[in-house]
C-alpha positions in Angstrom: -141.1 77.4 -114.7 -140.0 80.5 -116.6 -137.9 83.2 -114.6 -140.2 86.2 -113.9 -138.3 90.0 -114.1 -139.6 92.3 -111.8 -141.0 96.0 -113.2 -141.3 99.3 -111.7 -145.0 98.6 -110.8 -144.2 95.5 -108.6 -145.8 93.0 -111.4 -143.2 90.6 -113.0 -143.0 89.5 -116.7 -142.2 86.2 -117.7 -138.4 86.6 -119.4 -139.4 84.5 -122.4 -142.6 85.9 -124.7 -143.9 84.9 -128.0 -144.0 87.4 -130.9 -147.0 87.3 -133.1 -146.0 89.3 -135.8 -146.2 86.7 -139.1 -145.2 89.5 -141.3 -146.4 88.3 -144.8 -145.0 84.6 -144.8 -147.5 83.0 -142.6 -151.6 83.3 -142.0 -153.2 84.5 -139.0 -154.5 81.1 -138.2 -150.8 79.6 -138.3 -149.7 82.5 -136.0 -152.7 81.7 -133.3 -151.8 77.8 -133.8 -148.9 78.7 -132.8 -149.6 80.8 -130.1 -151.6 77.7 -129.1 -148.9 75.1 -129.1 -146.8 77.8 -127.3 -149.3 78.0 -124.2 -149.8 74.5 -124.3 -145.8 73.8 -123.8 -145.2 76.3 -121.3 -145.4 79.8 -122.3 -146.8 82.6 -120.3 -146.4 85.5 -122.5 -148.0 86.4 -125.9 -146.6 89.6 -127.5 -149.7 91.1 -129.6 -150.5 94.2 -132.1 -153.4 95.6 -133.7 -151.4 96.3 -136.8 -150.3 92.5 -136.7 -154.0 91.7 -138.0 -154.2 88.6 -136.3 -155.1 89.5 -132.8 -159.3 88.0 -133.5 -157.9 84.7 -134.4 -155.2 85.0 -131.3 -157.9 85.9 -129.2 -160.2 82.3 -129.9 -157.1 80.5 -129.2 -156.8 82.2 -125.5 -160.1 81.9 -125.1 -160.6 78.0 -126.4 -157.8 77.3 -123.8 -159.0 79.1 -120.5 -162.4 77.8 -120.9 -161.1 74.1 -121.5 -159.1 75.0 -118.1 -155.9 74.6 -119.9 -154.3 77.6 -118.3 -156.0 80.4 -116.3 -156.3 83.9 -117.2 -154.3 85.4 -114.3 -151.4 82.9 -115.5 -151.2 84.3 -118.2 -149.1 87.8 -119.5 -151.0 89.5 -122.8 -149.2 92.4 -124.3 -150.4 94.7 -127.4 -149.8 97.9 -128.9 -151.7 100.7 -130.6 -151.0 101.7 -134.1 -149.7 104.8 -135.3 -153.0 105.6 -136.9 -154.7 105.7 -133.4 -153.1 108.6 -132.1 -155.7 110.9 -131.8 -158.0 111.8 -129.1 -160.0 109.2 -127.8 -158.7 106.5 -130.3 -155.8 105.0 -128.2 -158.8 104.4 -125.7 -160.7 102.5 -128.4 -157.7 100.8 -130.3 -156.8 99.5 -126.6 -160.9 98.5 -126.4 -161.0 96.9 -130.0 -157.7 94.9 -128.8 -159.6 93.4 -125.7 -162.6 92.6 -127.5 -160.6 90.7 -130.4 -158.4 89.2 -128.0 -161.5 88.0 -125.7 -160.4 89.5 -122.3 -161.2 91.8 -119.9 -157.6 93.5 -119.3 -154.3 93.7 -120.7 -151.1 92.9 -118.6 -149.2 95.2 -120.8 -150.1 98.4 -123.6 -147.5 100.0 -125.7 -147.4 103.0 -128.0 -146.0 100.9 -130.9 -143.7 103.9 -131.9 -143.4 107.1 -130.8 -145.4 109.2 -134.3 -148.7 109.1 -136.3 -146.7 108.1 -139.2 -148.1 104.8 -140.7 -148.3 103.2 -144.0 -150.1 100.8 -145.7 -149.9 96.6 -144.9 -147.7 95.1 -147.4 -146.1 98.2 -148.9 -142.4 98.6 -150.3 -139.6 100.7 -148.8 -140.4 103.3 -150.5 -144.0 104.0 -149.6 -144.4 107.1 -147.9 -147.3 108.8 -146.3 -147.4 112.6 -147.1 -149.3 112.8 -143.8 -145.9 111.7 -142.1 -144.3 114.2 -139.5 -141.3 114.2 -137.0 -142.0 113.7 -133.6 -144.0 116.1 -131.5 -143.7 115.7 -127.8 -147.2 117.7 -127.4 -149.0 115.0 -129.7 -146.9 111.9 -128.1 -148.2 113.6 -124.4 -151.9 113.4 -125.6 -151.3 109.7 -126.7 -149.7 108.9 -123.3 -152.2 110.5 -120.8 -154.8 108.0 -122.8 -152.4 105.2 -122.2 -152.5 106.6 -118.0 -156.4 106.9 -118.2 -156.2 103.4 -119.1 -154.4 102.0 -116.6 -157.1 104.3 -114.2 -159.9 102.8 -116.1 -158.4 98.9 -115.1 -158.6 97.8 -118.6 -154.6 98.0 -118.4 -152.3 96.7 -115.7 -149.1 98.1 -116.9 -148.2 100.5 -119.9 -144.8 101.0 -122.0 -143.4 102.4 -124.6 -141.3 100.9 -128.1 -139.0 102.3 -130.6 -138.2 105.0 -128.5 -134.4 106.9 -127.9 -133.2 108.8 -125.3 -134.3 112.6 -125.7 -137.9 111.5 -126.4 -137.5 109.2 -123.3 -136.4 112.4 -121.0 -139.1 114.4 -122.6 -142.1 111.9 -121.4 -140.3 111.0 -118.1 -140.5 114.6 -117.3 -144.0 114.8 -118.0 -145.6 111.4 -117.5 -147.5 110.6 -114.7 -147.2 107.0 -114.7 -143.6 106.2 -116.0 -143.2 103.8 -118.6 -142.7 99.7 -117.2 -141.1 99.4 -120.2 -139.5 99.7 -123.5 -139.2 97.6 -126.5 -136.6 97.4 -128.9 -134.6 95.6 -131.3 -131.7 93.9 -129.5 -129.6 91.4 -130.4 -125.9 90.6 -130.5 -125.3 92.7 -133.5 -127.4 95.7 -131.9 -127.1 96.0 -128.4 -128.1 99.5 -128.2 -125.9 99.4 -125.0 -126.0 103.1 -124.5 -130.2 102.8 -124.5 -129.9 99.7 -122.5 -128.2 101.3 -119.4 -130.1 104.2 -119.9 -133.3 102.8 -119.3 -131.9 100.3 -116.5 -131.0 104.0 -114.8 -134.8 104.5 -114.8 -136.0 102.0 -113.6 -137.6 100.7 -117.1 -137.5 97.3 -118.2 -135.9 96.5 -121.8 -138.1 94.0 -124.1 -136.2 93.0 -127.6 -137.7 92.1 -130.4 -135.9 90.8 -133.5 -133.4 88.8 -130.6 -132.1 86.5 -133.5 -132.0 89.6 -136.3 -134.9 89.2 -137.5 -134.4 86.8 -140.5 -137.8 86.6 -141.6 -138.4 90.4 -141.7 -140.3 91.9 -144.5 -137.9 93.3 -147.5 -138.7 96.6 -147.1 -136.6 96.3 -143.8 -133.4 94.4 -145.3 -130.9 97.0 -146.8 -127.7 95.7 -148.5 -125.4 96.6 -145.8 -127.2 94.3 -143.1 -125.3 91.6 -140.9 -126.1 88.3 -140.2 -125.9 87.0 -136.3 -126.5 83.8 -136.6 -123.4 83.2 -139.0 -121.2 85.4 -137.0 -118.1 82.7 -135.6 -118.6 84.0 -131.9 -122.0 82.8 -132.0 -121.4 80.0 -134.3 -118.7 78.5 -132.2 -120.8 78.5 -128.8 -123.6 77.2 -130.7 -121.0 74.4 -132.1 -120.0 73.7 -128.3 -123.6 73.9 -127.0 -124.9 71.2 -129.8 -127.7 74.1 -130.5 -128.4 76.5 -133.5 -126.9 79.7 -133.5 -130.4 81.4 -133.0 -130.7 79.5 -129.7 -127.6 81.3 -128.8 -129.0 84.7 -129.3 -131.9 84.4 -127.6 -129.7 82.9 -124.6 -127.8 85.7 -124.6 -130.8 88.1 -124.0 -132.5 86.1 -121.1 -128.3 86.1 -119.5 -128.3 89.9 -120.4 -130.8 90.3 -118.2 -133.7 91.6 -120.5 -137.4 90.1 -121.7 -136.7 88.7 -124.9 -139.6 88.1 -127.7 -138.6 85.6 -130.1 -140.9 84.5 -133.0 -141.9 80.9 -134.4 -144.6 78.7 -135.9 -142.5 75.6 -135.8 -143.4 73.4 -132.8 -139.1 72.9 -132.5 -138.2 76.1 -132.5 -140.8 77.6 -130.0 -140.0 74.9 -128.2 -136.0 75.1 -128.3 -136.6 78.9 -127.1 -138.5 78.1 -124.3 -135.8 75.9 -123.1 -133.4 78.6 -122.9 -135.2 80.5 -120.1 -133.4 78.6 -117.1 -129.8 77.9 -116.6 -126.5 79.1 -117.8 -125.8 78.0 -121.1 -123.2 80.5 -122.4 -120.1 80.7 -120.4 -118.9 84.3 -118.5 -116.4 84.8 -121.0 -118.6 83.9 -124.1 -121.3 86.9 -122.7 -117.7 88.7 -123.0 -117.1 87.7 -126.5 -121.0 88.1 -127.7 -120.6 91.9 -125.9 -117.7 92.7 -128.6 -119.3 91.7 -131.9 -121.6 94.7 -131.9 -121.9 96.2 -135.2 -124.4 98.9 -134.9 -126.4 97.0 -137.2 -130.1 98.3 -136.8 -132.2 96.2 -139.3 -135.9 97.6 -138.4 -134.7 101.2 -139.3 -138.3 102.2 -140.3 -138.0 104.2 -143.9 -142.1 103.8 -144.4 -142.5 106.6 -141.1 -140.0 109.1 -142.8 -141.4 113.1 -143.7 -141.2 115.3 -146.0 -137.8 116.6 -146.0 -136.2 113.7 -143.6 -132.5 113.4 -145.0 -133.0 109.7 -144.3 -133.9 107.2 -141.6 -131.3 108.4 -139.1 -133.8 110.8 -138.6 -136.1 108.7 -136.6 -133.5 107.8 -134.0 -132.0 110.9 -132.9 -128.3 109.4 -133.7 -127.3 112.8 -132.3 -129.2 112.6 -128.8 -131.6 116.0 -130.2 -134.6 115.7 -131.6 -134.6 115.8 -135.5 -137.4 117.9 -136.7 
């Protein structure tokens, strides 16, 4: 059984999920293999994307194994996003409707705005793509996305909707004007980025932090590795629990989220390693004052720091995050 964390709209989210993002090292029919296995051996929660590009092939696995009665729908905890290029009106409403036909259901237990712009950029493209269509963040135009994301949830095709990649002063802007507040926000988090400011920010509201990139996000595209990016899983704290646990350090890191107390979204096509994440979901494995130790070797170290959204006249990617608590425009 996988622990369950409670959100503001009374459902509960299985603690452990499986990211589907393959990046460009693996094939969409690896990824929904995967996702396969995954279901098979005990996962309840599949973290999708339309930008991912896999979400049709995703979407026969789910369906191949609720009508072979290997799990039931309503067991089961679907989240995806719409893109940045499906901000406009009407179009989060169809991206969310493209989504459920690819995915082959009827409703989604979870819909994100995958980050807070319009800014997009071409699959596969270097760090130094830009769009010339790119702007800053306008709370106006994020407001029109979210009151598609509330007519969703109106229109039952969505049980619960969230947000990802936001900060604080864009969070204080939509909770002041939302009228369904978010369930959610995802984020990168893991030992090396805590974000713990963000973190207890959220927890305040009442909105439940997802993290993606849990083990620092190894496999990450090289548009998003920069030379002055750390390593978790070879830093000693985490390297010497993992020595006394008989585990690899990226087991560690995911531990540490589930203990943290957040939804963590770790992602694998190996059988082993979905399977050694999984295991992590119940128990205590790293010690009171090891949590301790992890909670000190925070480096700031974002590695998704999205260059490919920056504007015309951005100083750099800072920008994006609001480092200052204002909104950079």
């Amino acid at each position: 059984m996988i622990p369950k964390i409670l959100l503001n709209t009374g459902d509960k989210i299985p603690v452990i999920g499986l990211g589907t993002f393959g990046s460009d090292t693996y094939s969409n029919d690896e990824v929904a293999q995967a996702v396969k296995f995954a279901i098979k051996n005990g996962y309840r929660h599949i973290d999708c994307a339309s930008v991912y590009g896999n979400e049709k092939e995703i979407g026969k696995a789910l369906s191949d194994l609720i009508s072979d009665n290997t799990i039931k729908r309503e067991d089961l905890w679907i989240t995806s996003k719409v893109w940045n290029d499906m901000h406009g009106d009407r179009e989060v409403i169809a991206s969310c409707k493209q989504s459920l036909k690819d995915l082959r259901l009827d409703y989604l237990d979870l819909y994100l705005v995958h980050w807070p712009f319009p800014n997009y950029h071409a699959p596969g493209c270097d760090v130094s793509s830009r769009n010339p269509d790119s702007k800053p963040y306008l709370h106006e135009d994020y407001m029109k996305v979210w009151k598609q994301m509330e007519q969703l949830v109106k229109m039952g095709l969505v049980r619960n909707i969230g947000t990802s990649n936001m900060t604080i002063p864009k969070m204080n802007l939509l909770l002041q004007d939302a009228k369904i507040k978010p369930a959610v926000n995802e984020m990168e988090i893991h030992p090396h980025f805590q974000q713990d400011e963000l973190y207890n920010y959220l927890a305040e509201n009442d909105i439940l932090p997802i993290g993606y990139s849990p083990i620092g996000s190894p496999g990450r595209p090289e548009r998003d590795k920069t030379i002055d990016d750390t390593v978790d899983i070879e830093d000693p704290v985490i390297v010497d629990i993992a020595k006394r646990l008989n585990v690899h350090p990226a087991v560690v890191c995911v531990k540490w989220g589930v203990q943290r107390g957040h939804v963590v979204i770790p992602f694998s096509v190996k059988p082993e390693k979905i399977l050694s994440n999984l295991r992590v979901a119940n128990g205590d494995l790293i010690l009171s004052e090891e949590m301790e130790k992890i909670s000190k070797i925070d480096k700031n170290c974002r590695l998704i720091k999205g260059q490919v959204f920056l504007w015309e006249h951005a100083k750099g990617w800072e920008d994006l995050w609001d480092l200052n608590n204002e909104i950079t425009k």
